[in-house]
N, C-alpha and C positions, 0 to 999 in steps of 0.2 A: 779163756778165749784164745783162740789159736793165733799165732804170731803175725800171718796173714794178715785177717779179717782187721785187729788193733793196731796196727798200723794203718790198714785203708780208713779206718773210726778218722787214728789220729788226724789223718791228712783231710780228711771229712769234714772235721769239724775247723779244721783253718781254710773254707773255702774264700775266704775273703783275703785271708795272707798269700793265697798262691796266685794273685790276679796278678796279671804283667800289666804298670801302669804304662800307657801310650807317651812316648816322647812329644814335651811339648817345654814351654817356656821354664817350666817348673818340674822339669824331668829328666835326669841322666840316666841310662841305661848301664849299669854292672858289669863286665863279662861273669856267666855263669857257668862253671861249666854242667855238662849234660850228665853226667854220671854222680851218684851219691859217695860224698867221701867224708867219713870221723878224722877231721884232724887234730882234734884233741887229743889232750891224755888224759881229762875226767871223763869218769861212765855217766851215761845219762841219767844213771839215779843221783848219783854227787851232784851234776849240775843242776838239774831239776830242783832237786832240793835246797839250791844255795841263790839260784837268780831263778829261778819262778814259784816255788811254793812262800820260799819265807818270806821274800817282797811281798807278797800278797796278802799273807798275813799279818806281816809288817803294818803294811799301810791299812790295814782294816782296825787293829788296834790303835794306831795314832791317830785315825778317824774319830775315835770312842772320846780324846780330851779336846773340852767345848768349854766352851766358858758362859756356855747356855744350852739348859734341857732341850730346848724348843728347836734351834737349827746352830751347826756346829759355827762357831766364829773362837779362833784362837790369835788373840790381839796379841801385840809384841808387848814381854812382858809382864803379861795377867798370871793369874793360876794355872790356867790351861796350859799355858806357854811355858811356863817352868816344867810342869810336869812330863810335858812332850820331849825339852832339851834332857833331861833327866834320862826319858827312853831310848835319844837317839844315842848319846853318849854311852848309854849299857849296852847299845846294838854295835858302835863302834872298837867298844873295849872288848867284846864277845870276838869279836874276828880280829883283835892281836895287834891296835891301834891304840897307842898315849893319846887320850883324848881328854879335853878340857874346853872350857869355859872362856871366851876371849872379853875384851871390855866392853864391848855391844852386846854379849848372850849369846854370839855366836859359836855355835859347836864343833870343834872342832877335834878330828882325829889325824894321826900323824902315823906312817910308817913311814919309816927310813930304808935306802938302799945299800947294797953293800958297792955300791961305784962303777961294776962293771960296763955297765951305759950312760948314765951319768952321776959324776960325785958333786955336779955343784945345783942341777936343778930339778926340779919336781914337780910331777901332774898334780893339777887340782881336778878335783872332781865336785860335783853339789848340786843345791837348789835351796829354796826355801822353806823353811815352816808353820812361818808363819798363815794365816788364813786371811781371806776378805768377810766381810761380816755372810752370815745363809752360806756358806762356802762347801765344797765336794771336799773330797777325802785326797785328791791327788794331785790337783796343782801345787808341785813346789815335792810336798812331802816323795813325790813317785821319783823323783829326780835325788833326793837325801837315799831312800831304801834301796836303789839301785845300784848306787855310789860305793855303796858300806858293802853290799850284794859281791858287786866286782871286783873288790878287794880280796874279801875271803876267798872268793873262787880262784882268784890268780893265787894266792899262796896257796892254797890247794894245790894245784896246779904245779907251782913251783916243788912242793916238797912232793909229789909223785913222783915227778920228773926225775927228783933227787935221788929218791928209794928212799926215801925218809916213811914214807907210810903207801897203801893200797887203797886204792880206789875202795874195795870191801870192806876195810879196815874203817874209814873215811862214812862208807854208805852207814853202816852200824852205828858211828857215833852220832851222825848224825840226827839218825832214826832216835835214838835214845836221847834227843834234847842238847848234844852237850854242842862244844864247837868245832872247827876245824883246827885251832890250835892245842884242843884236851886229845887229839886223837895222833899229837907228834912226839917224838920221844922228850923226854923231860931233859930241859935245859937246852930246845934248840932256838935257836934266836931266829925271831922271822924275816927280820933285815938282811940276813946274811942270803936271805932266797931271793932278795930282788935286786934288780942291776941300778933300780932307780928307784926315786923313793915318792911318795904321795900324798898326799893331804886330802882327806873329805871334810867338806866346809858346808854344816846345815845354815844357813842365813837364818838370822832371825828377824829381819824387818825388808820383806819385800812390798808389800802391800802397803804399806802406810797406814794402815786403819787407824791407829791410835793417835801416831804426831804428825802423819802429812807427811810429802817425802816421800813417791815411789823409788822402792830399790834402795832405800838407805842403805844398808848393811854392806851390802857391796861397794856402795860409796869406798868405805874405810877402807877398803884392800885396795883399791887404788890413790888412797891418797885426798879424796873430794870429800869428807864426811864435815869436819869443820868451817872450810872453805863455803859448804852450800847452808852454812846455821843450824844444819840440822842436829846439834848438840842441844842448839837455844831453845831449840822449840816446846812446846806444853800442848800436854792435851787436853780434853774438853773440860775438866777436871780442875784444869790447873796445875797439874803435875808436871814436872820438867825431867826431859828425859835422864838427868843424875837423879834426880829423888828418885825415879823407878828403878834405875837400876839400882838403886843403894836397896830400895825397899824389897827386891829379886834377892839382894844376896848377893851383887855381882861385883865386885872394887872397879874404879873406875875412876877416871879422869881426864881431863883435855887431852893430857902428852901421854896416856896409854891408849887412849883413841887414836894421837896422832901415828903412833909406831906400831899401830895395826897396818900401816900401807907396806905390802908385800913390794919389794924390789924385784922388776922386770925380769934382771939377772939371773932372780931364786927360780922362774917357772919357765915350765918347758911349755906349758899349755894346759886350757881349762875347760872340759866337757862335761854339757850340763842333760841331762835327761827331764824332758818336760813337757806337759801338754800342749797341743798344740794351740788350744784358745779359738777354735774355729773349726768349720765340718769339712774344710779341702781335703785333706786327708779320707776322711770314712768315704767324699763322693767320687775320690781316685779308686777306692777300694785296695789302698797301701794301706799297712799297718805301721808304719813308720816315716818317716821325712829327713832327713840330713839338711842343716839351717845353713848354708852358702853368707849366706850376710844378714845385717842387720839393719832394721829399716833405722835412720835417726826420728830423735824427738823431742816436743819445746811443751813444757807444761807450763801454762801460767792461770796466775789467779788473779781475779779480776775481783771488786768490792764498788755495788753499784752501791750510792748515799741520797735517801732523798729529805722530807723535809725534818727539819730538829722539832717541830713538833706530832711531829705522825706515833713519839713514842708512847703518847697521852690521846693520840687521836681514834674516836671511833668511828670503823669504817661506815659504816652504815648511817652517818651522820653528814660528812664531808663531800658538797659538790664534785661531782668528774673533773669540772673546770677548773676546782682549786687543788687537786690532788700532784701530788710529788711522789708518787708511788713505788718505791724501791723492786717490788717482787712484780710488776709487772713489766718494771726497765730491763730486769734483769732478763725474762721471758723474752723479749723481743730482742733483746743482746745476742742472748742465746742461739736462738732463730738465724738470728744474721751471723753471728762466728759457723753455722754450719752454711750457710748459703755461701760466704767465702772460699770456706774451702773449696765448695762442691765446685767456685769458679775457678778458682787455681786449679784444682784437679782435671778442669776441661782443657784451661790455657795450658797446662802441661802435657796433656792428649795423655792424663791418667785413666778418665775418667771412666768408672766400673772395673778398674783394676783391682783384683789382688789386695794387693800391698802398692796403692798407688796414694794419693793423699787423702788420709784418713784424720777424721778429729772428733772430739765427744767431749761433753759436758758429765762425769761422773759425780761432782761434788757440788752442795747448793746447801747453803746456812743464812736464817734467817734471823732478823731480830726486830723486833719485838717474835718470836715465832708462836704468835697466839691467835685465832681465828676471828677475833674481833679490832682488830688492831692492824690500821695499815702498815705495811713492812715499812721500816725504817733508812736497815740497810741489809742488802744479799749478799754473800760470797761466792764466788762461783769458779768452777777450773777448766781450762780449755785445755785441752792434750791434742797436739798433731805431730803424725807421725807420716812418714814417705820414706821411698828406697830413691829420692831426689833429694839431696839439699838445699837446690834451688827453690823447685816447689814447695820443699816447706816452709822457707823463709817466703818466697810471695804468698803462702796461704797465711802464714802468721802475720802478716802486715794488714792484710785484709780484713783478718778477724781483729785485730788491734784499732782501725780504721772504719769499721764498722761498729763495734762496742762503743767509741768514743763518739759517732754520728746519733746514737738512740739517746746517748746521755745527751748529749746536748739539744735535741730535737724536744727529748720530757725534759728539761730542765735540772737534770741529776747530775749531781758528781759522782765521777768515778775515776778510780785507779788501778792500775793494775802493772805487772811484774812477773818476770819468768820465775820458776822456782828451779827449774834443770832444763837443760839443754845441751844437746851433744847431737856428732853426726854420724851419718852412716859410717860402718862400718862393713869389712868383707871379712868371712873366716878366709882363711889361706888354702889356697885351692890344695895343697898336698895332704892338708886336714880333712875338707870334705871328700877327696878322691879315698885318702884309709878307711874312713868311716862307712864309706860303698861299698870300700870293699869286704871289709872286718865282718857288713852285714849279709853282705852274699854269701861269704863263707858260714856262719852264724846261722842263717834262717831256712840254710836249705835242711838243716838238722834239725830243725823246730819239732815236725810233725814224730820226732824219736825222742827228741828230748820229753815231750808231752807225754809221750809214750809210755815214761820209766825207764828210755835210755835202751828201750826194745831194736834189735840190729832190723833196720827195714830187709824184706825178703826179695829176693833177686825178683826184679821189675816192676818194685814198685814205683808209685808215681814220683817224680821229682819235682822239689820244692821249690822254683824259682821265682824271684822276685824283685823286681827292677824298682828301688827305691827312687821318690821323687827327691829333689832339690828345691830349697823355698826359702823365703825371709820371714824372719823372726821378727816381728813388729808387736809382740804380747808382751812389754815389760818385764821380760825374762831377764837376766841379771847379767846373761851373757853380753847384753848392751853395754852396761857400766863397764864389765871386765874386757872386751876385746877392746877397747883405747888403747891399754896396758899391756896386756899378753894376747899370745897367739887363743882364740876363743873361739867354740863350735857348741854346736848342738844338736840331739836328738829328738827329735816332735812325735810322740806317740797321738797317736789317733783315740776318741773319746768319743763317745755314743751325741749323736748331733751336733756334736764341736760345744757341747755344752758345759763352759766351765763356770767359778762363780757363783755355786749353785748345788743342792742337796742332789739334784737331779743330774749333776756329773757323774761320771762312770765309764771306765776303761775296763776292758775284756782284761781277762786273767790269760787269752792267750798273748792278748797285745801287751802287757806287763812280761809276760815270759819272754814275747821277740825282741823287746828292749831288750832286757834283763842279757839275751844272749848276746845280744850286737856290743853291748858295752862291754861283757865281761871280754869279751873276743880282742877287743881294740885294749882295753886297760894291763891284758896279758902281753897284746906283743911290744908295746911302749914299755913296761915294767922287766919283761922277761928276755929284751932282748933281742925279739922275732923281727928284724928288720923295722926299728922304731924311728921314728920319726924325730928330724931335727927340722925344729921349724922360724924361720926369721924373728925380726922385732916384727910391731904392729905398725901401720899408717893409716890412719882415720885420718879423710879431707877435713882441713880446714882447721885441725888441733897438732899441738906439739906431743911427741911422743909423749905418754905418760904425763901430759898436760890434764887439768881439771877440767871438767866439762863449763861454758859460758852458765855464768849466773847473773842474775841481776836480786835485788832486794826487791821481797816479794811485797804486795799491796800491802798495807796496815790493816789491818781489823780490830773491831772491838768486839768480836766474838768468840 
C-alpha cells in the first residue's frame, strides 16, 4: 500500500483521537505545535511494538486468569491471583527489573539509576490486579502493562541513544519474541542507562472483593495498612488475611507489613495509568484525560438489627404490625443516605455536577439470607465522595442522621463506622502541566506509530489533541498515595465508560495513546530530558504522611 494512502488509513482510523476537546471547566488546552516532528530515537516499529502491540496483548492474556469459567473475577489471593502475580513478574523480569513478591502479594519490579538525576529518589509507576467480581480485562491490569511497557521503552531508548544497540537491531529481536535486554551487548548493566531509578508496583488488593477494604494494598506503602485493621480482617470463609497469605506462598507478618511503608524521601513521584470509570471522556471525544486532583472519600458500614427472634421467624406467618424487619430498615436507610446526599450536593450548589457529591450503596449482607425467613440483621456500605470536604462531611452527617432516624422510626438497632476516610487531594500543577505536555508531544506521532513507524508524507494531516483535565473520584490508588507523595494520573477512555463488567473494553488505539504518553513522560523523568523536581504533598485537613481518619467499623455477625 503506498506510503500516502497508510498513513491517511492511519490517521482515519483515530478519527476520534484527533478531536480538539472545547475548553471548559475540565479542560486545558496544550500548545501544539503545527508541523509534524519524531523526537524520539526509537523507530516506530520499536515503539509500536513495545507500548502498543505488547500491552495489548498483555492485557488480553491476564484477561484469560478467572477464578470462574463463567465471568472473569480475580479475588486477592485466590488461584487466579497467584497465577496473574506470577505473569506480571515474568513481564517485569523480561524488561530488565529485580522483581519480587512484597508481604501483601504485591509485585513488585525495581530498576536502579545510575544517579545522574537522581541518586536518593524514584518514580513509582502502577495500578492494580486485582478484579471486582463480572469484572473487564482493564481496570487496574491496563495501568500494571503500561508501567512494565514504559520501562523497556525507556532503556530501549536509553541504550540507542548510547550506540549500545539499533533501532533494527532492536526491531528484529523483538519480532523474534525475545526482549530488549537479549538484543544489548552481554554484561551491560541496565541501571547504568538511567539517571534515576523506578519501581513498578502491580497492587494486589484494590477492590476489596475478598476482606473489605477498598485500596488496601496501597494502604501499606503509605503507612495506613494496620492502623485501618485491615490485617484483622476475614473473609466470608473465615479465612484471615495471614492464613491467605501463608496459604499463597507469601511470608508475611505484622512488622513486614509494617516496613512496606515507602519513605516520602525515597519517591520522586507516582503515575498511575487507569480507566476512567465513567463515559466523560468518550462524550469529549478525548482519548485520554490528565487527573489534576482527587475527589476525597468516607466509606462507612452501617449493621441494621431487628428482632432476636426473626432468626426462627416465618415470614409469611408474622403480622406487619409486629414485624422488626431488618431488610426492609435497611432499604429505606439506603433510600435516605442517598436523599442526603443529593441535599448536601444542592446546599453545596454541586448538584449534577461531575465530580460533585456522589455516594452509593455497593455492599448488602444478609442474615438469616433465606427467602422464607424475615432478615434479622443487613450490612450495608455508604461511600461518599466530593472534590469538597466540606460537602462531604455535611453529606456524611446527613446520611449518618438519616440511617439513625429509620431505625428508630422501625424500631431497629443500628450501628455504624467509618472504615476509611481521607481528603481531597491536588496533583501538583507542574505534574499535570508535563503530562500535557509529554502528551502533545506523544500523540501527534500516534497516527505513525500505528503505522509501523511509517515517515508521514509531506502534508499530511496533523494530529492534534488538546487533552482534558478531571478528578479522579474511581477509587484509583492514586487517592491513598497522593497524601504521601507527589501523585498523578492518566484516564483512558473505555467504550460507554463501562467498567466493572465483561462488557468493558478500551480500543487498541486508546491503549497505544496511553501507552505513548506514558512511555514519553517516564523517558524524560528517568533520562534526564528536563525532569521534574517536585515538592512534598498537602492534603487539607491531614498531617504530611498522616493516616487517613478511621473510626472502628460496625460489628457484625456475618
Amino acid at each position: 500500500m503506498p506510503s500516502t494512502r497508510r498513513h491517511l488509513l492511519a490517521t482515519a482510523a483515530l478519527a476520534l483521537l484527533a478531536t480538539t476537546v472545547s475548553a471548559g471547566p475540565f479542560s486545558r488546552k496544550p500548545k501544539v505545535p503545527a508541523h509534524y516532528v519524531r523526537s524520539g530515537v526509537l523507530s516506530g516499529a520499536v515503539l509500536k511494538a513495545l507500548v502498543a502491540d505488547e500491552p495489548n496483548l498483555r492485557l488480553h492474556a491476564l484477561g484469560e486468569l478467572s477464578d470462574s469459567d463463567s465471568v472473569r473475577t480475580r479475588a486477592y489471593l485466590g488461584k487466579a491471583h497467584g497465577q496473574a502475580a506470577d505473569m506480571i513478574k515474568g513481564w517485569m523480569e523480561g524488561a530488565g527489573m529485580e522483581a519480587r513478591l512484597d508481604a501483601l502479594g504485591n509485585v513488585r519490579g525495581v530498576l536502579g539509576g545510575n544517579g545522574t538525576v537522581s541518586a536518593t529518589k524514584r518514580w513509582l509507576l502502577g495500578s492494580h490486579f486485582d478484579t471486582a467480581v463480572d469484572s473487564g480485562a482493564f481496570d487496574g491490569p491496563l495501568g500494571v502493562a503500561l508501567a512494565v511497557a514504559a520501562v523497556e521503552a525507556t532503556v530501549a531508548e536509553a541504550a540507542v541513544s548510547a550506540g549500545l544497540v539499533t533501532n533494527a537491531a532492536l526491531a528484529k529481536a523483538l519480532k523474534a519474541g525475545k526482549r530488549v535486554k537479549d538484543a544489548l551487548p552481554p554484561g551491560t548493566k541496565l541501571s547504568d542507562l538511567l539517571g534515576a531509578g523506578v519501581e513498578v508496583i502491580a497492587l494486589a488488593d484494590n477492590e476489596g472483593v475478598r476482606f473489605g477494604g477498598p485500596m488496601a494494598a496501597s494502604a501499606a506503602l503509605v503507612g495506613d495498612y494496620l492502623g485501618r485493621g485491615l490485617y484483622d480482617r476475614v473473609d466470608a470463609k473465615g479465612v484471615t488475611v495471614p492464613a491467605a497469605l501463608k496459604a499463597a506462598g507469601i511470608p508475611s507478618s505484622a512488622s513486614a507489613v509494617e516496613a512496606l511503608a515507602i519513605p516520602a524521601d525515597q519517591v520522586a513521584g507516582y503515575v498511575e495509568v487507569h480507566v476512567e470509570g465513567y463515559d466523560l471522556l468518550e462524550r469529549m471525544g478525548a482519548p485520554l484525560g490528565v487527573v489534576e486532583a482527587a475527589a476525597g472519600a468516607t466509606y462507612m458500614l452501617f449493621s441494621v438489627t431487628g428482632d432476636e427472634k426473626a432468626l426462627a421467624t416465618h415470614q409469611s406467618l408474622v403480622p406487619m404490625a409486629d414485624r422488626k424487619d431488618a431488610m426492609a430498615g435497611a432499604a429505606e436507610a439506603i433510600l435516605n443516605a442517598e436523599r442526603a446526599c443529593k441535599a448536601a450536593a444542592k446546599e453545596a450548589g454541586e448538584e449534577g455536577a461531575p465530580h460533585g457529591v456522589l455516594c452509593g450503596t455497593g455492599f448488602v449482607s444478609a442474615a438469616p439470607n433465606a427467602p422464607l425467613n424475615i432478615a434479622r440483621q443487613v450490612n450495608f456500605t455508604v461511600g461518599v465522595t466530593s472534590t469538597s470536604d466540606e460537602a462531604r462531611a455535611a453529606a456524611v452527617a446527613g446520611v449518618r442522621a438519616r440511617v439513625d432516624a429509620v431505625c428508630a422510626k422501625r424500631g431497629l438497632a443500628c450501628t455504624g463506622g467509618v472504615m476509611m476516610e481521607y481528603g481531597a487531594a491536588a496533583v501538583p500543577d507542574d505534574l499535570v502541566a508535563r503530562l500535557l505536555d509529554d502528551a502533545s508531544d506523544a500523540l501527534k506521532e500516534l497516527p505513525s506509530l500505528l503505522d509501523g513507524g511509517a515517515e508521514p508524507p509531506s502534508g499530511s494531516p496533523t494530529l492534534a489533541i488538546a487533552l482534558p483535565t478531571m478528578w479522579t473520584g474511581t477509587d484509583t490508588d492514586v487517592l491513598n498515595l497522593a497524601r504521601r507523595f507527589p501523585a498523578g494520573a492518566l484516564f483512558v477512555r473505555h467504550r460507554l465508560g463501562i467498567t466493572h463488567s465483561l462488557a468493558e473494553h478500551v480500543e487498541p488505539a486508546d491503549i497505544a495513546a496511553a501507552g505513548a504518553v506514558l512511555h514519553k513522560f517516564v523517558a524524560r523523568q528517568l533520562l534526564g530530558q528536563d525532569a521534574l523536581e517536585l515538592g512534598g504533598v498537602v492534603v487539607k485537613g491531614e498531617e504530611e504522611g498522616g493516616a487517613a481518619k478511621e473510626e472502628a467499623p460496625a460489628k457484625s455477625e456475618l
